[in-house]
C-alpha positions in Angstrom: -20.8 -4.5 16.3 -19.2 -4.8 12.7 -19.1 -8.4 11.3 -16.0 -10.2 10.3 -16.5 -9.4 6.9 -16.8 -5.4 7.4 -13.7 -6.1 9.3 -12.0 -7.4 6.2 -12.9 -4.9 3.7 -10.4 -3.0 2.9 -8.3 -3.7 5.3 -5.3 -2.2 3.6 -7.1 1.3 3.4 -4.4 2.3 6.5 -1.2 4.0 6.3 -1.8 7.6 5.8 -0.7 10.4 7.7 -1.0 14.0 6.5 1.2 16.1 9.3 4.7 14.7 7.1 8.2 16.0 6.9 9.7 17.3 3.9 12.8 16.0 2.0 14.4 18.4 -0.7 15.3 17.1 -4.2 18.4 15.5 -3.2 18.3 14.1 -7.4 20.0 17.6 -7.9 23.0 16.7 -7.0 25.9 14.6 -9.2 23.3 13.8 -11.9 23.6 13.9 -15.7 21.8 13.0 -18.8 20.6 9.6 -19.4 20.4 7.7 -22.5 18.0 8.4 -24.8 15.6 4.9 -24.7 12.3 4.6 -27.2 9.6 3.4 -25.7 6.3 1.8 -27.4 5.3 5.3 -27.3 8.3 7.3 -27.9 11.7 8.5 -26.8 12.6 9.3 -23.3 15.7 10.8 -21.6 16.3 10.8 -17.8 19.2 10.9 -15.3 22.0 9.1 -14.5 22.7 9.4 -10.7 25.4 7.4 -8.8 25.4 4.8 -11.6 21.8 4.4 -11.7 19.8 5.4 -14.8 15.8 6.7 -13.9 13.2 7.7 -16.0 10.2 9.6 -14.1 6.8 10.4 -15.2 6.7 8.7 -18.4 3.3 8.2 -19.2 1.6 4.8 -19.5 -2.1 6.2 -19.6 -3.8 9.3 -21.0 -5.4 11.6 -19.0 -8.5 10.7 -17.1 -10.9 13.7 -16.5 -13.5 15.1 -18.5 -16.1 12.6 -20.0 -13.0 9.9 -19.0 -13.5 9.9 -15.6 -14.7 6.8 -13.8 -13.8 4.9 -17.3 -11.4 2.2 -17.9 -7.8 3.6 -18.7 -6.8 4.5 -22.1 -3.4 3.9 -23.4 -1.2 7.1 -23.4 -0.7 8.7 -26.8 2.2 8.5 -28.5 5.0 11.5 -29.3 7.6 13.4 -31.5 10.9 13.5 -30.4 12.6 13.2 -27.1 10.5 13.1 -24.0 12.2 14.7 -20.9 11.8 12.4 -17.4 13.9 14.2 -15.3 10.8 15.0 -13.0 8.0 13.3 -11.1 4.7 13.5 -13.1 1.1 14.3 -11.6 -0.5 12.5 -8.9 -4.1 12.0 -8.6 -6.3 14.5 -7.1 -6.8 13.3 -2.8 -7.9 15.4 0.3 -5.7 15.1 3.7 -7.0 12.6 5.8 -5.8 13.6 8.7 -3.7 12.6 11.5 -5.2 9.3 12.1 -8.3 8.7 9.4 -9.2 7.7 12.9 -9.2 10.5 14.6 -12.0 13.6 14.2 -10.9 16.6 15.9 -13.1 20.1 15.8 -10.9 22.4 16.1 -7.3 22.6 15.4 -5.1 21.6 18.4 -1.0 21.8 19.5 0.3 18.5 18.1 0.8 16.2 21.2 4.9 14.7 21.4 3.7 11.5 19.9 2.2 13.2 16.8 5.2 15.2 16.5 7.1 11.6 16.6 5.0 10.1 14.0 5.6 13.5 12.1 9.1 12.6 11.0 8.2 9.1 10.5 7.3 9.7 6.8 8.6 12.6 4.3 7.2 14.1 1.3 9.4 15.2 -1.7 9.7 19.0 -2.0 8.5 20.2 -4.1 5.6 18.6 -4.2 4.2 17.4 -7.7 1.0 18.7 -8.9 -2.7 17.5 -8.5 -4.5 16.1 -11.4 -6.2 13.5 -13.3 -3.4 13.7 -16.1 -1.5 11.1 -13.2 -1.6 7.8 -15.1 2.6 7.7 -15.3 5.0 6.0 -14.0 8.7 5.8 -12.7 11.6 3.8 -13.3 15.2 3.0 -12.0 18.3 0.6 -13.8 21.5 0.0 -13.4 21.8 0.1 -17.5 19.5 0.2 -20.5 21.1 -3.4 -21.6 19.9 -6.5 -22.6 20.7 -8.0 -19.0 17.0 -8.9 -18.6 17.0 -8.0 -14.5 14.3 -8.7 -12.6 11.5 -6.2 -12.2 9.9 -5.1 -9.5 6.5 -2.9 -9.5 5.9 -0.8 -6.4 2.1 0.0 -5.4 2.4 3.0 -2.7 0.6 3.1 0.4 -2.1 5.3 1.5 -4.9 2.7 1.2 -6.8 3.6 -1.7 -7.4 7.2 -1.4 -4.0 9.0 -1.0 -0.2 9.4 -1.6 1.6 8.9 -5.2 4.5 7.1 -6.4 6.7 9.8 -5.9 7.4 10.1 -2.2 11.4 9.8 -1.2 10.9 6.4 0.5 10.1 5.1 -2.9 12.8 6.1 -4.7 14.4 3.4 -6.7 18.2 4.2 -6.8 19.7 2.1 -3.8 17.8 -0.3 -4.7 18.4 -1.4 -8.5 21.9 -0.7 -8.2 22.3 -3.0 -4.9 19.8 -5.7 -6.4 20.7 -5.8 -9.8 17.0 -4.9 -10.6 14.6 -2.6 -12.5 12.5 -1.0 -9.7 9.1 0.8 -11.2 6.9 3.3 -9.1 3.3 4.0 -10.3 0.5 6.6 -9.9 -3.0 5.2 -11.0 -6.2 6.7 -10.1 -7.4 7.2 -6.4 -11.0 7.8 -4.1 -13.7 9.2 -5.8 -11.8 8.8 -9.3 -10.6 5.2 -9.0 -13.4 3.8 -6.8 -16.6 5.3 -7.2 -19.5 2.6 -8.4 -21.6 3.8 -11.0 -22.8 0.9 -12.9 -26.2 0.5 -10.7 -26.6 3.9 -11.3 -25.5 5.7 -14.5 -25.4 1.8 -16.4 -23.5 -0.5 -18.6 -20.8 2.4 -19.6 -19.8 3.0 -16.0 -19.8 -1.1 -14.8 -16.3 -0.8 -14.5 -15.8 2.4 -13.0 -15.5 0.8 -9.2 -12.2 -0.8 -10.1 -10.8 2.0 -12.3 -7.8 2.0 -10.4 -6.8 -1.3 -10.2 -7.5 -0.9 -14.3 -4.7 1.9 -14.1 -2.4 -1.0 -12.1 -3.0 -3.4 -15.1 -2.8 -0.6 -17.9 0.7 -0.4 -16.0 1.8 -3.5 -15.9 0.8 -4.0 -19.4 3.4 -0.6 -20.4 6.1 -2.8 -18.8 5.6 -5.8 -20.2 5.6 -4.0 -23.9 8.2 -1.7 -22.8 10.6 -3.0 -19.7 13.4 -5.0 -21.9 14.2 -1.5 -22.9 15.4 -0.6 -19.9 17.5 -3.9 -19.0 14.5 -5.7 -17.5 12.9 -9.1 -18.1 9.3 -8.7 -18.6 9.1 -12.4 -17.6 10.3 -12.0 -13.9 8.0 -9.2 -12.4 7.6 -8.8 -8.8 4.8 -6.2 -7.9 5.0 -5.3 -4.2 3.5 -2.9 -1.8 3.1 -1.9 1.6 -0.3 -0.9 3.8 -3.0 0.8 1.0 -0.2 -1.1 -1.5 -0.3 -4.2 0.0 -4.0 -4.2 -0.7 -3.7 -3.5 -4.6 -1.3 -6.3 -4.8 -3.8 -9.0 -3.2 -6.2 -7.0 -5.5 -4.3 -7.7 -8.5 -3.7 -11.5 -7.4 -7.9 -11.9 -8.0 -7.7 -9.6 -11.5 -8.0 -12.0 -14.2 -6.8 -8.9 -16.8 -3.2 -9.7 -14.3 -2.6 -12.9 -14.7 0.8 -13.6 -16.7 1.7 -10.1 -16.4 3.5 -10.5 -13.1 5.0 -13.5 -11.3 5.8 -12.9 -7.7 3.9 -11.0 -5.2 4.7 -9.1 -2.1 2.1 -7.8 0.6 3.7 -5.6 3.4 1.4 -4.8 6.3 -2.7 -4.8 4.9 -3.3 -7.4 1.9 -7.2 -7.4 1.7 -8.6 -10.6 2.6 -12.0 -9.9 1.1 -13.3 -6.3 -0.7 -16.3 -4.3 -1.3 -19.7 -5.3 -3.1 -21.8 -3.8 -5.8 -24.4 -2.8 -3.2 -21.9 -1.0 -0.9 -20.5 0.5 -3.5 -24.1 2.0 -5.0 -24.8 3.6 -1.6 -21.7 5.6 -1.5 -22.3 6.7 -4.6 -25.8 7.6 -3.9 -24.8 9.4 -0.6 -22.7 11.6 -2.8 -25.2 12.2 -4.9 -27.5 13.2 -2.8 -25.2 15.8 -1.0 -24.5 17.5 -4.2 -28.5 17.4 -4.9 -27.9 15.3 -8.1 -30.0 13.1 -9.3 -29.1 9.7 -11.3 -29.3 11.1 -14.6 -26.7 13.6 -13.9 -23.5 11.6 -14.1 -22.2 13.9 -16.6 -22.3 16.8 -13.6 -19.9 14.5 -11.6 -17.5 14.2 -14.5 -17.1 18.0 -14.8 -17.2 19.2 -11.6 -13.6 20.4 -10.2 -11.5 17.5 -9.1 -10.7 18.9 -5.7 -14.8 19.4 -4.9 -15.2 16.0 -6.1 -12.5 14.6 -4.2 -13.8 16.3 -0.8 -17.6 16.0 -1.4 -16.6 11.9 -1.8 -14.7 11.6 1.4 -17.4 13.6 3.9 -20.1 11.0 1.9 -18.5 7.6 1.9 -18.3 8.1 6.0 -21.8 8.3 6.3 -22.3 5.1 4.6 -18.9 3.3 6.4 -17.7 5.1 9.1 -14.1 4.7 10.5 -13.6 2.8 12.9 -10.5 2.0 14.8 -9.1 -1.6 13.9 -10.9 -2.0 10.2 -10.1 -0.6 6.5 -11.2 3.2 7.5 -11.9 3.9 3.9 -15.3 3.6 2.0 -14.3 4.0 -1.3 -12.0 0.4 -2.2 -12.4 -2.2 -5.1 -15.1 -4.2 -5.4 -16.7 -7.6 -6.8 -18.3 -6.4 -9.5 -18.5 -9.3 -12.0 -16.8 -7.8 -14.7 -13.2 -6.9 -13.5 -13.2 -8.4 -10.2 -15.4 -11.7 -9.8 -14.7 -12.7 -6.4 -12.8 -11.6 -2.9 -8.7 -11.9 -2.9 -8.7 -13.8 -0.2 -11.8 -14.9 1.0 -12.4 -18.6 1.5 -9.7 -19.6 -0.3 -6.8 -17.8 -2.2 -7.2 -16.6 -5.5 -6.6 -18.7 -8.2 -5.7 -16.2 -10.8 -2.4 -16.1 -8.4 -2.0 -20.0 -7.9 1.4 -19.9 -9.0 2.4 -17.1 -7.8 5.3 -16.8 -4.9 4.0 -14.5 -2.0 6.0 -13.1 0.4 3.9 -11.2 3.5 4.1 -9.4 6.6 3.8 -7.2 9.1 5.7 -4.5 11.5 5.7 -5.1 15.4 3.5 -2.4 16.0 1.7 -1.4 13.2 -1.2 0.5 15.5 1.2 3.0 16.7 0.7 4.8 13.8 -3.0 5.0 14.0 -3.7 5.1 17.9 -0.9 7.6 18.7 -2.4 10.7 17.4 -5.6 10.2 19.8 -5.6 13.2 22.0 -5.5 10.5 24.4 -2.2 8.8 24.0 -0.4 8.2 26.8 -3.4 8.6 29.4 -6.1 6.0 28.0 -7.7 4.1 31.0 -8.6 0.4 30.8 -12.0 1.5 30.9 -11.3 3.3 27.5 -8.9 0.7 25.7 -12.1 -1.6 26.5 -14.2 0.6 24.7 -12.4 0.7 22.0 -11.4 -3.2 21.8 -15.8 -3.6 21.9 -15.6 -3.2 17.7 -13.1 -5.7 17.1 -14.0 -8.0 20.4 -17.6 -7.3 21.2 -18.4 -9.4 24.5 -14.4 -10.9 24.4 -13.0 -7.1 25.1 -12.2 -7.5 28.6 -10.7 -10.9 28.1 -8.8 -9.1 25.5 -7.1 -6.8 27.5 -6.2 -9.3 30.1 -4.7 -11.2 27.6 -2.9 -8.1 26.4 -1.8 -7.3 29.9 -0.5 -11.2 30.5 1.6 -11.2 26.9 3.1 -7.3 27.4 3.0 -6.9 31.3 5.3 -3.4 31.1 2.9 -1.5 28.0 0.8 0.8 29.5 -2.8 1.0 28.2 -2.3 3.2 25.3 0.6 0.3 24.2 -2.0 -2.2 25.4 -4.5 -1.1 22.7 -2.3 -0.7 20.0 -1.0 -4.2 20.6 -4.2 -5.7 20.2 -5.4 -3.4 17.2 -2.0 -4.6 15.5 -3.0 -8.0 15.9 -6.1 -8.1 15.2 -6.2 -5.8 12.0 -3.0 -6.3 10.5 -0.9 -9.8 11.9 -4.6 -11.7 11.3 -4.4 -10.6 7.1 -1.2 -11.7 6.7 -1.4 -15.5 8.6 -4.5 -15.5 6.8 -3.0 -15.1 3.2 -0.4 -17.3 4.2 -3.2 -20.1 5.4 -4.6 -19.8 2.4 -1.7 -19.9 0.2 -0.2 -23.3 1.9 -4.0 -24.9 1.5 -3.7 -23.8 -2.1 -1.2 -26.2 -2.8 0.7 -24.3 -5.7 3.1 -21.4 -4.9 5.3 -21.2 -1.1 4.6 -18.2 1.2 7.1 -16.7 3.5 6.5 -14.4 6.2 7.8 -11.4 8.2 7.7 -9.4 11.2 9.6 -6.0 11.9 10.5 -6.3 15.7 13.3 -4.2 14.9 12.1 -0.9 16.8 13.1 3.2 16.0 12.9 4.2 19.8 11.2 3.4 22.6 8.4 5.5 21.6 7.5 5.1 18.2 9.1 1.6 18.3 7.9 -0.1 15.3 4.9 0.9 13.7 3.1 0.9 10.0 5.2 2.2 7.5 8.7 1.4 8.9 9.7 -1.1 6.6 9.0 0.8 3.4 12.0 2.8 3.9 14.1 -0.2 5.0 13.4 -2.2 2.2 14.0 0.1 -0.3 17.3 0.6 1.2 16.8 4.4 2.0 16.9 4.8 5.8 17.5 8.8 5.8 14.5 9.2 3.7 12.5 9.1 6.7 14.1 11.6 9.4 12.8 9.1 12.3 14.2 6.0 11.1 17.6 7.9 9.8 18.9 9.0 13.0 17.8 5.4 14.6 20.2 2.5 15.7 21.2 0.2 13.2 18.8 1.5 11.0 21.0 0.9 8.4 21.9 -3.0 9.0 18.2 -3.9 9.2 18.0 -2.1 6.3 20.6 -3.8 4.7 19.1 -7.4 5.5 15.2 -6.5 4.3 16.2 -5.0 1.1 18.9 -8.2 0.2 15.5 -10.8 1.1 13.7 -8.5 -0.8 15.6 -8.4 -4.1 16.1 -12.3 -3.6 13.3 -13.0 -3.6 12.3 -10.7 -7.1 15.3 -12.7 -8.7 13.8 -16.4 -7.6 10.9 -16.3 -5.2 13.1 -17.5 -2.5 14.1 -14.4 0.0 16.9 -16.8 1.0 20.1 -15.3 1.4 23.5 -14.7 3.3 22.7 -11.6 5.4 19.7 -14.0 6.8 19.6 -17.2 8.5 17.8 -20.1 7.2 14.0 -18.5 6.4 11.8 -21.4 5.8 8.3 -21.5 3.6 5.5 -21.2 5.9 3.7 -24.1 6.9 0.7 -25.4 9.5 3.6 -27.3 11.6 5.8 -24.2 12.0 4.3 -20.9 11.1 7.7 -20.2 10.6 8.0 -16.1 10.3 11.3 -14.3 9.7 11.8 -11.7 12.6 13.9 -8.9 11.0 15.9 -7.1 13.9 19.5 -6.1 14.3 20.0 -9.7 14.4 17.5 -11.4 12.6 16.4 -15.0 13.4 13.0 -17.1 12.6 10.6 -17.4 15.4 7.6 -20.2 14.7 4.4 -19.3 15.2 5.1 -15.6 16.3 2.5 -14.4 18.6 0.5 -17.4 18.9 -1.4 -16.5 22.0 -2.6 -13.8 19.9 -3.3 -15.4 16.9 -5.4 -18.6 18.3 -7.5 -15.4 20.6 -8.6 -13.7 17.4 -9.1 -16.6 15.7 -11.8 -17.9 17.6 -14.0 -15.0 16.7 
């Protein structure tokens, strides 16, 4: 049985699926020159596209590998001349994780009709950018290089801690300053083994940091945009960062980081915040697993930071299982940020909320159903028994798993098992995180909370799983094939993306594509449901929610 706490840890670490459909460079089309804008570091030219100016992979951070690996961030070196940022830069070295991180197959197999489903769900820019530790850069999107002073707001991509990039076509900016009147920024920072790997037991006081090197690269970013956004028509005094799944993790991450604090102002957790994150002595053992597979011994750190990227990156992932394995319903990877008294001195959201972030806005949430995405690729969809979904509810409910699913069958009478256990994997893993960060937010007294659902569903299959409002919000529906061709895609799209840039301007999401969205609060539990018509349901789910939270 895994404690409450395992179940916590990094609980964002979700939202990756490698079997993805690929988008073309659609920037090739009606674009031209952009201004030329300096930077603290030098000049940049980018593109102008549909009255949107954007800027991609300008560099906030100098390469990482070599003796810099596992090492705090150092800030990019400066240049001659004009920079080009017509193109996405680098992203950091990361090994497939498969269908489902969930799911461990031995030999390759036809995809089933719900993996081919959950194929188009998410789409990968083609071409792809390149692998390497030269990824500390950045993207950016404005409606004018002015002194307008818009609102920024910092994206943190998904793919818990160990995948994906800033660059993927979801992400991309354009809709979404020119609607909102904002700056929108993208980020790549560093990733598994490179961004998360605990040396300090280990290899000493020059590696102490080297378990939160990534959420370093995060606040070496932000830093590059409060020196450097006003340049590019935004106010470095109204920053939003947001995120969604693996991103909605680094933002409650950052909310703890006392380097963050006064370097953004509004916070945004879509679908995973971490409620509490790894420890030193976690941390150590994965790192000693992974030495012991590639027969090192403690003195040889200096082998790790010269061995090729890609062996690093795949020796990592077959050694951090062995020390946390993945399990359906908790953060499947091993390899997250940590407490380590230095960077990070106690959990996001543990017993209370972090007070780095007391007056910080936060608005959080989570899709219908979220476990879609992870239980559908089970060779086993569509035929699970009771028996089974049992089984697999014993994790997450230990002796309480057959009153689960007869709870489950009582709330969703028509879902067959395989729905059955998503529901209550969805609930328990991902609905649970956000009331909790909400809880905790109203007990602090400081900031308001708001909070979403996505019942709004794609089809009757997929219907609304992790990762659907990414897309929606960032007002680019046909950047996923599977929500492009769906009903009304567009409207709900329309409403997220207006709450969302609302919110960036005055941490309120108020506004007139909604109705009324109250702050959350113990009398209401008041959540925003976004649909084709959206409306406010109180206390969403709260058979559910009063189940899990007895434990």
């Amino acid at each position: 049985m895994i404690n409450r706490r395992q179940a916590a840890l990094g609980l964002a670490s979700a939202g990756m699926v490698a079997a993805v459909s690929r988008i073309g460079n659609s920037r090739a089309n009606s674009t031209t020159p952009a201004p030329v804008i300096k930077t603290s570091l030098g000049a940049v030219r980018g593109l102008e596209q549909n009255g949107v100016l954007s800027f991609l992979g300008v560099p906030y951070g100098a390469p990482t590998g070599g003796a810099s690996r596992f090492l705090p961030p150092r800030a990019a070196a400066s240049w001659s001349g004009v920079r080009d940022a017509a193109q996405h830069g680098d992203s950091c070295p990361q090994v497939p994780l498969g269908a489902s991180p969930f799911v461990r197959t031995t030999a390759p197999t036809p995809p089933s009709a719900m993996q081919k489903q959950l194929a188009t769900l998410f789409a990968r820019p083609n071409p792809e950018p390149q692998l390497s530790e030269n990824c500390l850069v950045l993207n950016v999107w404005t409606a004018a290089a002015d002194s307008a002073k818009r609102p920024v707001m910092v994206w943190l991509h998904g793919g818990g801690f160990a995948v994906g990039s800033g660059s993927a076509p979801a992400y991309d900016g354009t809709k979404l300053a020119a609607r909102g009147d904002v700056v929108v920024v993208t980020i790549n920072h560093r990733l598994n083994v490179f961004g998360y790997l605990y040396l300090g037991e280990i290899a000493g006081e020059s590696f102490s940091q080297s378990g939160n090197a990534g959420m370093l690269d995060v606040v070496e970013a932000l830093r590059w945009v409060r020196d450097n956004i006003a340049a590019f028509g935004g106010d470095p005094g109204n920053v939003t960062i947001f995120g969604e799944s693996g991103g909605a993790g680094k933002v409650s991450v950052v909310c703890a980081m006392p380097a963050a604090k006064g370097l953004f102002h509004k916070a945004i957790m879509q679908s995973g915040p971490c409620l509490q994150i790894a420890d030193k002595a976690r941390g150590t053992a994965i790192a000693r697993q992974l030495l012991k597979d590639l027969n090192l011994s403690a003195g040889q750190i200096g082998e790790l930071q010269s061995m090729d990227a890609m062996k690093l990156a795949a020796a990592a992932d077959a050694a951090e299982v062995k020390v946390v394995p993945r399990v359906l319903g908790f953060g499947p990877m091993g390899l997250i940020p940590l407490v380590d008294g230095s960077v990070i001195h106690h959990d996001p959201f543990g017993q209370v909320a972090a007070p780095e972030s007391a007056d910080v806005p936060f608005l959080v949430g989570s899709t219908k159903d979220e476990a879609v995405l992870f239980v559908g690729p089970f060779p086993q969809w569509g035929q699970f028994s009771e028996a089974e979904v049992i089984e697999r509810l014993r994790p997450m409910a230990d002796q309480r798993a057959e009153d689960a699913l007869r709870l489950y069958k009582k709330l969703r009478p028509t879902d067959s098992p395989s729905y059955l256990l998503a529901d209550a994997v969805t609930d328990y893993w991902m609905r649970q995180a956000a009331n909790r960060v909400a809880e905790l937010k109203v007990r602090q007294k400081r900031a308001p909370a708001y909070v979403y659902v996505l019942d709004w569903e794609i089809n009757r299959d997929l219907r609304s799983p992790h990762g659907t409002d990414v897309s929606l919000v960032f007002d680019n529906p046909n950047a996923s094939p599977a929500i492009g061709g769906a009903a009304d895609a567009q409207k709900v799209a329309d409403q997220m993306s207006a709450a969302w840039v609302a919110f960036a301007h005055s941490g309120n999401p108020n506004n007139p594509k909604l109705p009324d969205w109250p702050v959350y609060g113990f009398k209401s539990r008041a959540n925003m449901s976004f649909d084709r018509n959206s409306r406010v349901i109180n206390d969403y789910g709260r058979e559910a929610r009063e189940f899990w939270e007895k434990g």
